[in-house]
C-alpha positions, 0 to 999 in steps of 0.5 A: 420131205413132205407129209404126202411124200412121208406116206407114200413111201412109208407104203410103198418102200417100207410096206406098211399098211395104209391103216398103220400108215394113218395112225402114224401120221394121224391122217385118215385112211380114206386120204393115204387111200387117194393120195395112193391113186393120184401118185399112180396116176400123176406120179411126183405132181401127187406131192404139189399142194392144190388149191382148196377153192371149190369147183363151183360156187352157186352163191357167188355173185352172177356176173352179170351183177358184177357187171352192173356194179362196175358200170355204175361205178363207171357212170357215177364216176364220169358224172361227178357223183359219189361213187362209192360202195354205199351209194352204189348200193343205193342205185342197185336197190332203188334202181335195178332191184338187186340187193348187196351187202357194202363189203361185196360191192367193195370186193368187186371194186377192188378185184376190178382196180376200180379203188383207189387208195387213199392215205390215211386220214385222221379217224371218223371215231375222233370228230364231234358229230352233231346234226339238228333235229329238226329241219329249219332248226340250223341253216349253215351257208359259206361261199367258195370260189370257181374258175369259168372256162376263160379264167374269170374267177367267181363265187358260189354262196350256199345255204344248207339245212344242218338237219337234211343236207337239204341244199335251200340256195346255191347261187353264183355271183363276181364277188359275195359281199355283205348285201348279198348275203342278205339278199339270198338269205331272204330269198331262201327265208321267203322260199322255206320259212325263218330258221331257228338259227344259223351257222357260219364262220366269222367272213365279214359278210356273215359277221362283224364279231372279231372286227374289234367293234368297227362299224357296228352290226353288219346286214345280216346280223341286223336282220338275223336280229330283226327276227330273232334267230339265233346267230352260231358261228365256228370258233376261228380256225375251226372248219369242221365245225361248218363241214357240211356245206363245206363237204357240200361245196367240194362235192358241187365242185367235183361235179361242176369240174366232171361236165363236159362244157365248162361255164365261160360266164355266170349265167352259165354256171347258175344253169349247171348249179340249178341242176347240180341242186336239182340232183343233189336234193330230189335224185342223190341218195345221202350217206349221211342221212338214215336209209340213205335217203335223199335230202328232200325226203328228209327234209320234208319228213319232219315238222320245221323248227322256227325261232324260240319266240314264236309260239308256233315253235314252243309247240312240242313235237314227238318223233319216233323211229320204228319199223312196220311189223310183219303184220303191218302195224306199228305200236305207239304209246299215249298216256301210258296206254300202248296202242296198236296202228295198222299201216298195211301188210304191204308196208311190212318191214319198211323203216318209218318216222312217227311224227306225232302231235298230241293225238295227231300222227303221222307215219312217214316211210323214213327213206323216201319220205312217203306219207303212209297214214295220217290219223287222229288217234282214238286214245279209248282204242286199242288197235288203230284200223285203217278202215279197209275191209280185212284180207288181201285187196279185190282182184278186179276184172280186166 
């Protein structure tokens, strides 16, 4: 029997007091009091137990927000995007003005069905992450294959930014050869600059390391030489270590592979990849990237690394992650002196990259890539003015 049938009839049957009764059972007086009454009204149904779950919940999630989450999913989904908690977030913030945390919006995809569940995979805590400084200090590039609408199978080659993810060139061809690797390594150079350094596999066309010595230098080792950029490649066998372009390559192709139309000739495919670049640089918010920025706002954020022997990139540059204070200030050291620059009240609390050259300073917002101030710091100055009058902007007129 159990405890609720325990009391009644100890009460009821034995005629002890409900105060003799608690004690017994180290229960309180006021719970034999209702478990009394709603045996007298409902009679044997007193015993069932009941759900602890309040009758109102007034910090639960509105359903109309609950709504909003699943038709992002839906429409992220459908276009071939990432869909995930993160990015949904991203769209809800940015978008819509709402703020969730990443584990309400998984529980709303999952009380829905909307995930999926996936096998087990080897552990994020077990990779070597590395990612370059600066943007322009590595440009990884790899090619992969498509098929178009009538069976034709062609290749894709792209050159990313290890730094921003910042996709530089994607381009369709019949078949990546030697001389058009080279080729769009000089569009993407004229485009963006020289890099420091790139990062490839060992395919022929990108190097001629393991060929046993045959035929010498291939194009582009020729012209990375020519420019004194150094040439990294993954050791054999060793994909993960060019896993961003080809993480990138495998969220283009689940894109490509969501579009309605599918491409029947290259033409048509450059079409769908110069808006897939379009979308993937200026609109997708990034995992990976600090804030989930896009790869334009990260990439334009920073000063761009060039090679080791040109003297534009001996030239050394400080960069600091900060936040703007509730004040609207954010504090830099120089020379051993700490100095106080005002951004603006409006700007408090919004995460920044101080990009800081000798005096020069930059104060970038860290998600979007916005230039917030730029100035030349006074070192005989303590706080840093932005030159407006003090207090909240004139109301003007309508």
């Amino acid at each position: 029997m159990s405890k609720a049938g325990l009391v009644i009839t100890a009460v009821l049957v034995e005629g002890c007091s409900q105060a003799e009764v608690a004690r017994r059972y180290g229960v309180s007086p006021g719970w034999v009091s209702k478990l009394l009454a709603r045996y007298r009204a409902e009679g044997e149904a007193a015993f069932e137990p009941r759900s602890r779950r309040p009758k109102t919940s007034p910090r639960a999630t509105p359903a109309a927000t609950v709504e909003l989450v699943l038709a992002l999913r839906k429409q992220l989904a459908e276009a071939g995007l990432d869909a995930g908690a993160d990015t949904i977030g991203w769209h809800l913030d940015h978008h819509h003005g709402v703020r969730l945390s990443r584990a309400t919006i998984h529980r709303i995809l999952t009380r829905a069905g909307a995930v999926v569940p996936d096998p087990g995979k080897r552990p994020r805590a077990s990779y070597l992450r590395f990612c370059a400084e600066l943007p322009n200090e590595c440009w990884q590039s790899d090619f992969t294959h498509y098929r178009l609408a009538g069976g034709r199978d062609v290749e894709v080659i792209t050159w990313l930014d290890d730094h921003s993810r910042y996709a530089l060139h994607v381009s369709a061809h019949a078949r990546i050869t030697g001389p058009i690797v080279t080729a769009s390594f000089r569009e993407t150079v004229a485009e963006y600059g020289i890099p420091a350094s790139t990062l490839t596999d060992n395919g022929m066309v990108y190097t001629t390391r393991l060929s046993g010595g045959r035929g010498g230098r291939n194009g582009l080792e020729t012209e990375l030489r020519r420019l004194n950029i150094t040439q990294k490649n993954s050791r054999p066998n060793h994909p993960t270590t060019c896993g961003k372009v080809e993480r990138f390559q495998q969220t283009l192709k689940k894109w490509l592979r969501a579009q309605p139309v599918q491409p029947t000739t290259l033409a048509e495919l450059q079409v769908l990849l110069d808006v897939f670049a379009d979308e993937y640089n200026h609109r997708r918010p990034h995992r990976s990237l600090p804030h989930r920025a896009t790869p334009a706002a990260a990439y334009h954020a920073r000063p761009k690394a060039t090679p080791s022997h040109d003297r534009a990139g001996e030239i050394h540059h400080r960069v600091r992650t900060d936040r703007i204070d509730d004040t609207g200030v954010v504090t830099l050291r120089v020379n051993g002196r700490l100095h106080h620059i005002g951004i603006g009240r409006t700007h408090a609390r919004t995460h920044v990259l101080l990009l800081i050259d000798d005096l020069h300073i930059r104060v970038v917002d860290a998600a979007t890539g916005e230039l917030l101030r730029e100035l030349v710091l006074d070192p005989t100055k303590d706080y840093q003015g932005t030159g407006r009058p003090p207090g909240p902007p004139p109301k003007h007129p309508q």
